[in-house]
C-alpha positions as CSV (number, residue, x, y, z in Angstrom):
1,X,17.4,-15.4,-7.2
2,X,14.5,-16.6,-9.0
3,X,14.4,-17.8,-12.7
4,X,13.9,-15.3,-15.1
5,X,11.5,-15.6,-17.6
6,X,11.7,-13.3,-21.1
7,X,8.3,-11.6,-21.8
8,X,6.6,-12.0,-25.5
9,X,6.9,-9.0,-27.8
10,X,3.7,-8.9,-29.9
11,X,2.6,-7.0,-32.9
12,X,1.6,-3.4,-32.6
13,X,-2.1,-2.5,-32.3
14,X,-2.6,-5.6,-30.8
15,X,-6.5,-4.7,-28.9
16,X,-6.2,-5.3,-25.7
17,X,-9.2,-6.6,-24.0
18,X,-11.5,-3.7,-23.2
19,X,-13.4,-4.9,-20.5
20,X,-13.6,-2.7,-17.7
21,X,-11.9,-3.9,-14.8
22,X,-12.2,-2.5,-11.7
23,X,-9.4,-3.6,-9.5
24,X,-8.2,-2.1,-5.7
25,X,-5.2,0.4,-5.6
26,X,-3.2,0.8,-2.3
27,X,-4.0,4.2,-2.1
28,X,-8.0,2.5,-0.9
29,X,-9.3,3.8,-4.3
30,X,-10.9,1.4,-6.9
31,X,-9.7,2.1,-10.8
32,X,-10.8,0.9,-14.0
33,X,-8.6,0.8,-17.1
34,X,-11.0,4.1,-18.0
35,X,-9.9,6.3,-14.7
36,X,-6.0,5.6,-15.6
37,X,-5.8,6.1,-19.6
38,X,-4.1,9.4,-20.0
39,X,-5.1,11.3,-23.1
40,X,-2.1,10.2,-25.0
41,X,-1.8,7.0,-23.7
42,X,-1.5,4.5,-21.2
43,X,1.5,2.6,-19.6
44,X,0.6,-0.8,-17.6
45,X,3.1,-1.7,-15.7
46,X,3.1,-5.8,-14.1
47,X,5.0,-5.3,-11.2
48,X,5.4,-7.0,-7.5
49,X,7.6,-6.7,-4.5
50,X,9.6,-9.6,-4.1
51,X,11.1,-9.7,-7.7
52,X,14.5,-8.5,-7.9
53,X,14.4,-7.1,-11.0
54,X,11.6,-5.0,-9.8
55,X,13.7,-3.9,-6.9
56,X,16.4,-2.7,-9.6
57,X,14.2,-0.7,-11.5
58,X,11.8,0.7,-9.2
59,X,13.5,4.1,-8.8
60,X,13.7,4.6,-12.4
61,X,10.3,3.3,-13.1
62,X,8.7,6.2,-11.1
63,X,10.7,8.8,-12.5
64,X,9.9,7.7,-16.0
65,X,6.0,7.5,-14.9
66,X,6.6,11.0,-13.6
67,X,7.8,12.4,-16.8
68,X,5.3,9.8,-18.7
69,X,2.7,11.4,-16.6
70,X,3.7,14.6,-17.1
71,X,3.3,14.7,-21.0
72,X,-0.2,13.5,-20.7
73,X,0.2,9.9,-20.7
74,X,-1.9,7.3,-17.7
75,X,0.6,5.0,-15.7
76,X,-0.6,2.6,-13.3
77,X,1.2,-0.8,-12.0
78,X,-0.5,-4.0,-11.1
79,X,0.8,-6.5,-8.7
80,X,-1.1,-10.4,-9.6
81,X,1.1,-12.9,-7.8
82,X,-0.6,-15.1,-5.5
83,X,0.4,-13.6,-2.5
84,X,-0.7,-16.9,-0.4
85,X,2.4,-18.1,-1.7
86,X,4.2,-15.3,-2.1
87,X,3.5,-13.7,1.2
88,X,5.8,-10.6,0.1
89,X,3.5,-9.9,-2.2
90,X,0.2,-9.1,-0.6
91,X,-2.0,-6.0,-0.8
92,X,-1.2,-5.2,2.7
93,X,3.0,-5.4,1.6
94,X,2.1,-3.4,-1.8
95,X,1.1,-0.5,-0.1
96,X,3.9,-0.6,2.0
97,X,5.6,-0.8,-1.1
98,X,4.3,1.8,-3.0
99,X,4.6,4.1,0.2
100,X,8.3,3.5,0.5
101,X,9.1,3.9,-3.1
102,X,6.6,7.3,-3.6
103,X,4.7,5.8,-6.3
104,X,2.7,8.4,-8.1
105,X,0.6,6.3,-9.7
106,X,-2.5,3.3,-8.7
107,X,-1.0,0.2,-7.4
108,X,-3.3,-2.1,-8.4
109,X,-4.4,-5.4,-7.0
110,X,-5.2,-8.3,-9.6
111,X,-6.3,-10.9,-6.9
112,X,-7.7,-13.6,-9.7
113,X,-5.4,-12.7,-12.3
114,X,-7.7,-12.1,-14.7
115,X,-6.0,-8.6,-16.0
116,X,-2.7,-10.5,-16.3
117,X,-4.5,-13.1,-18.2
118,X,-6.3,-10.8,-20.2
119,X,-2.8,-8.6,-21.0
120,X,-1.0,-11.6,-21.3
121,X,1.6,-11.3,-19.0
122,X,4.6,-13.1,-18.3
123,X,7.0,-11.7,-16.3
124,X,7.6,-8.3,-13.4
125,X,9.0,-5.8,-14.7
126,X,6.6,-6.3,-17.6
127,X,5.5,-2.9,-19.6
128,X,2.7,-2.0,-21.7
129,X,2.0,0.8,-23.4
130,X,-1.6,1.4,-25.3
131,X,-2.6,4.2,-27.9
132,X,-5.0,6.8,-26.8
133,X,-7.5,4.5,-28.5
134,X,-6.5,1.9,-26.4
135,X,-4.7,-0.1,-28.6
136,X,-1.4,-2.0,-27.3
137,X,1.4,-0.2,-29.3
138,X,3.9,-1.0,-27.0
139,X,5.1,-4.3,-24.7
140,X,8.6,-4.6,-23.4
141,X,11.2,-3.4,-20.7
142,X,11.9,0.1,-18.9
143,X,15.3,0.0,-20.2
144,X,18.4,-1.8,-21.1
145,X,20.0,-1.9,-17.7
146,X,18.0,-4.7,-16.1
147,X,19.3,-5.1,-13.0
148,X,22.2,-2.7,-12.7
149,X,22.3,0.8,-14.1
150,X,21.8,2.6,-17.7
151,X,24.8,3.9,-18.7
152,X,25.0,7.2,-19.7
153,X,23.3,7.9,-22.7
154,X,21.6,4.7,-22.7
155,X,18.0,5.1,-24.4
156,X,15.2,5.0,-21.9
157,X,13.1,2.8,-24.1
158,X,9.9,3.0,-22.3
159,X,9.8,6.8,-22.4
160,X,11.2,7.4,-25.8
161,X,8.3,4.3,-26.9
162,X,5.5,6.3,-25.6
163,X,6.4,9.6,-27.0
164,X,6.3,7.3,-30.4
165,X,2.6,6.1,-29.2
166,X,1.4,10.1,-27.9
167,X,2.5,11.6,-31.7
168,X,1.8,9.0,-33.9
169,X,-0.5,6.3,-32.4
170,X,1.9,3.3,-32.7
171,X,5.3,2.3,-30.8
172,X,8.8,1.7,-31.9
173,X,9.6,-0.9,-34.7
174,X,12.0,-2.9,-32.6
175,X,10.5,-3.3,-28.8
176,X,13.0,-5.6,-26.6
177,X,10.9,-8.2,-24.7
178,X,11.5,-7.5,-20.8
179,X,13.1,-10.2,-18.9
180,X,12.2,-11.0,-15.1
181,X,10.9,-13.2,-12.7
182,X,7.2,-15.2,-13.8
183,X,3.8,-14.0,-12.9
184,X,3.1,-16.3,-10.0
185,X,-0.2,-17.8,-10.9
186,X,-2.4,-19.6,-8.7
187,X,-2.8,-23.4,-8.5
């Protein structure tokens, strides 16, 4: 198993930068930040195939971005490894992917990094979750299991954060930094 790397938490209504991407999905649509904000807010997720603590979570990750979804709130996930070293992780192997995992969101293709730069990410499974003005209220992990899973009753942070962000505009006090393997950045 790879290293893991623990993601930074930083301060609520941090502006993320708004310019307006435009990055390929796997579904052969192009999204900007824009087309994916839900009305209540927006969840972007740093993902990629390879990682094992993607693989651990991916099942719950799509049935919180169902229920996320379903309460009015934009989900995508963006893959930004360099896939010419990690060959795992190219666009052709996300959709695959997203395919075999029923994603019901974009998949997202960051090719030259620049969105994970821009976000500042650091890690898959890496989480954001912006206001409905597009501020980040939100940066942390899915949950508490990691790579096993929740226990019953466990809180499912990422959901319970963004109802926090759809009522009131700003996410939990305490957000738990997500820990996983490192963006893979280019040379």
């Amino acid at each position: 198993m790879e290293g893991k790397t623990a993601s930074t938490v930083a301060a609520s209504g941090t502006t993320v930068p708004t310019f307006n991407f435009r990055l390929p999905a796997t579904d052969g649509k192009t999204y900007t930040l824009a087309e994916i904000a839900g009305p209540r807010g927006t969840v972007i997720a740093f993902i990629c195939n390879h990682c094992p603590y993607v693989k651990a979570v991916v099942a719950r990750m799509v049935a919180d971005a169902r229920v996320l979804m379903g309460e009015g709130v934009g989900f995508a996930a963006i893959c930004s490894n360099d896939a010419q070293g990690y060959p795992e992780d190219s666009f052709s192997n996300m959709a695959k992917f997203a395919t075999r995992h029923e994603f019901p969101f974009p998949y997202l293709h960051d090719e030259d990094q620049l969105v994970a730069k821009a976000f500042g990410a650091e890690c898959t499974p890496e989480f954001f979750g912006l206001n409905a003005d597009g501020k980040q209220a939100y940066r942390g992990r899915l949950d508490g299991a990691r790579m096993g899973e929740p226990d019953p009753g466990d809180a499912r942070e990422l959901v319970e954060a963004m109802r926090l962000v759809a009522e009131r505009g700003k996410g939990p006090e305490t957000q738990i930094a997500s820990i996983g393997c490192s963006i893979k950045w280019r040379a």
